[in-house]
N, C-alpha and C positions, 0 to 999 in steps of 0.2 A: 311516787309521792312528789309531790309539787310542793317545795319548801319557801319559806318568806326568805327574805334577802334578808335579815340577822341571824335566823338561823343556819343559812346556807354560810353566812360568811365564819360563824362559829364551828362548823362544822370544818372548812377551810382550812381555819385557824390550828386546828388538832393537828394538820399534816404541814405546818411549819410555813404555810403561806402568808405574807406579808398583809396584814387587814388594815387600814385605819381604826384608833380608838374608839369604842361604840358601846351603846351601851340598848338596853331593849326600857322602853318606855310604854306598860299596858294601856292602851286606852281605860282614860277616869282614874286613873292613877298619878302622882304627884312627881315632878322631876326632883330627885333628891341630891346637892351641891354633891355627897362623899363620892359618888359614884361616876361625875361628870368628867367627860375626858375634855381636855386642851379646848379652847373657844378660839376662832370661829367653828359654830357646828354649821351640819347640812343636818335636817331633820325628814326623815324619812318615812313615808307612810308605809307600814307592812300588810299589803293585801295581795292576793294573789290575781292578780291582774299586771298587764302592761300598760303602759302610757300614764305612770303616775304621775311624771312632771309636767305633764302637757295638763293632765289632771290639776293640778295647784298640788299634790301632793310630795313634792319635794320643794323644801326652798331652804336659802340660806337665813342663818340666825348670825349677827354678832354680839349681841347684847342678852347675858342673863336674864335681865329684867323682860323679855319679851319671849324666852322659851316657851314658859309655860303657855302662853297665850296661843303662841304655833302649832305647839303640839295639843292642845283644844280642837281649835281649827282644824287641823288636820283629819284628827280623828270624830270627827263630827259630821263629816259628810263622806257617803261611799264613793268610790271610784271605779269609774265604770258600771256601776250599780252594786260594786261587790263595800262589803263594810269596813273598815279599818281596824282590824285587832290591834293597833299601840303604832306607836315609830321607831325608829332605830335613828337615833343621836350619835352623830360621832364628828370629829373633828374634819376640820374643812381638810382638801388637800389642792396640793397646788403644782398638779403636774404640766411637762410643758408640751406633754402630746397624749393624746387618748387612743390607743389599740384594740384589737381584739384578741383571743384566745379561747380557743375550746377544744373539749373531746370528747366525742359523742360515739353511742355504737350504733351501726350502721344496722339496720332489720334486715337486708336484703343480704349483703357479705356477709356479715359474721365480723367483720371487724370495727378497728377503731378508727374514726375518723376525725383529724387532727386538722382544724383551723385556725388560720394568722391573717389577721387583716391590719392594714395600719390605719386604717377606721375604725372608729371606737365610739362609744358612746350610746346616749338616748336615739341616734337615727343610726343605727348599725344597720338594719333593714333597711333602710330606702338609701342609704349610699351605696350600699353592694350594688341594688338593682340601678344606679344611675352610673354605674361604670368604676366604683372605686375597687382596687386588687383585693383580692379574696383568695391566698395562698393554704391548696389541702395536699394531705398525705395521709395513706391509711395502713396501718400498720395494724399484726395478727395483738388481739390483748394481751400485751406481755410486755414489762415495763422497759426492758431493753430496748424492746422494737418499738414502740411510742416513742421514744425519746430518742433514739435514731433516725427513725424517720420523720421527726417534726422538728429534731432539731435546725438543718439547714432553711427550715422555712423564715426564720429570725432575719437572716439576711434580709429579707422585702422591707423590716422593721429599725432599720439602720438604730442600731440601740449595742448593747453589751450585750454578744451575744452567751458568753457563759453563766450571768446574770440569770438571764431567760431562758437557759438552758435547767439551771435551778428550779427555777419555777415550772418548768415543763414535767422537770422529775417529780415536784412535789404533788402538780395538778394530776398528775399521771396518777401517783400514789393513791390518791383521793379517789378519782375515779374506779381503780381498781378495788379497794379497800372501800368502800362503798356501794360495789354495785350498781353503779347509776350507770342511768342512760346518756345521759349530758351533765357536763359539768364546765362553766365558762367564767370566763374572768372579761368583764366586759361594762367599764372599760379597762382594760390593762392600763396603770399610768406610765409612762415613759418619764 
C-alpha cells in the first residue's frame, strides 16, 4: 500500500517520531482556525505521485488570509495527472541541514536495508546519482540488528549521534510493526 504523506506521517507519529504540526485538509472542504497548527504553514498537496513541488503542489503560506485560496489551488489541479485528495497544513520548519534516512527490505536477501545520506530533500535522487555519499548497512529484521548495524552510519551525518540513534529505533519499530517494505524519513531535519 502506497500511503499519502499525512497519513504516513500519522502513522510515524504512533511510534514516537518527531512530525511537524499538521493537520489533513479534504479537498472542497473549508480550513477551520481550532484545528490549525503554529503559522508559517507549508501546504501540501496529498497525491500519490512524485515531484509535487516541482508540480506547484507544495508552497509556503504566511498569512491566514491566503490559506484558504492555496489550498483551493492546490487541489484543483492534478499532478502529474494524478487528482489531489486534500493537503497536509503544518507548520513551517526551519532546519539547518536536510538528510536522508531509510529501511527498506531487500527482495533479493531477505533483509533489511538501512540508508543515511546527508542529502536530503526534493532532489534526493539525482544528488545520489551526481556523486553525493549514500551510506548502507543491512542487517537480518530484528530491531537489535537494524539499529546496530545503521547505527554507526550517523557518523557520515556529523549530527547527535545518540539523537539519531533514537530515531533509528523508532523508524526501526515502524518498520517492523508495520510490515512495510520501505519506510523513509526524507528529509530528515538536522
Amino acid at each position: 500500500m502506497l500511503l499519502l504523506e499525512h497519513d504516513a506521517k500519522t502513522l510515524l507519529s504512533w511510534y514516537g517520531l518527531p512530525i511537524p504540526p499538521g493537520i489533513w485538509v479534504k479537498a472542497g472542504d473549508e480550513v477551520t482556525d481550532n484545528r490549525l497548527p503554529d503559522g508559517p504553514w507549508i501546504v501540501k498537496a496529498q497525491a500519490a505521485t512524485g515531484g509535487r513541488g516541482k508540480a506547484g503542489g507544495i508552497r509556503p503560506c504566511d498569512d491566514r488570509s491566503q490559506l484558504e485560496r492555496i489550498v483551493h489551488e492546490i487541489c484543483s489541479q492534478p499532478i502529474n495527472g494524478v487528482p489531489v485528495q486534500g493537503c497536509r497544513i503544518e507548520s513551517t520548519m526551519n532546519p539547518t541541514r536536510e538528510c536522508y534516512l531509510s529501511i527498506s527490505l531487500n527482495p533479493i536477501t531477505g533483509l533489511a536495508d538501512i540508508l543515511v545520506s546527508p542529502a536530503g530533500g526534493v532532489e534526493i535522487e539525482s544528488s545520489i546519482s551526481e556523486g553525493q555519499e549514500l551510506h548502507r548497512a543491512s542487517a537480518r529484521p530484528d530491531p537489535t540488528d537494524i539499529v546496530t548495524a545503521g547505527t554507526p552510519l550517523f557518523n557520515a551525518l556529523n549530527a547527535d549521534n545518540r539523537t539519531l540513534a533514537t530515531i533509528l529505533k523508532r523508524l526501526t519499530d515502524a518498520f517492523l510493526g508495520l510490515e512495510a517494505l520501505l519506510v523513509e524519513i526524507n528529509p530528515l531535519f538536522i
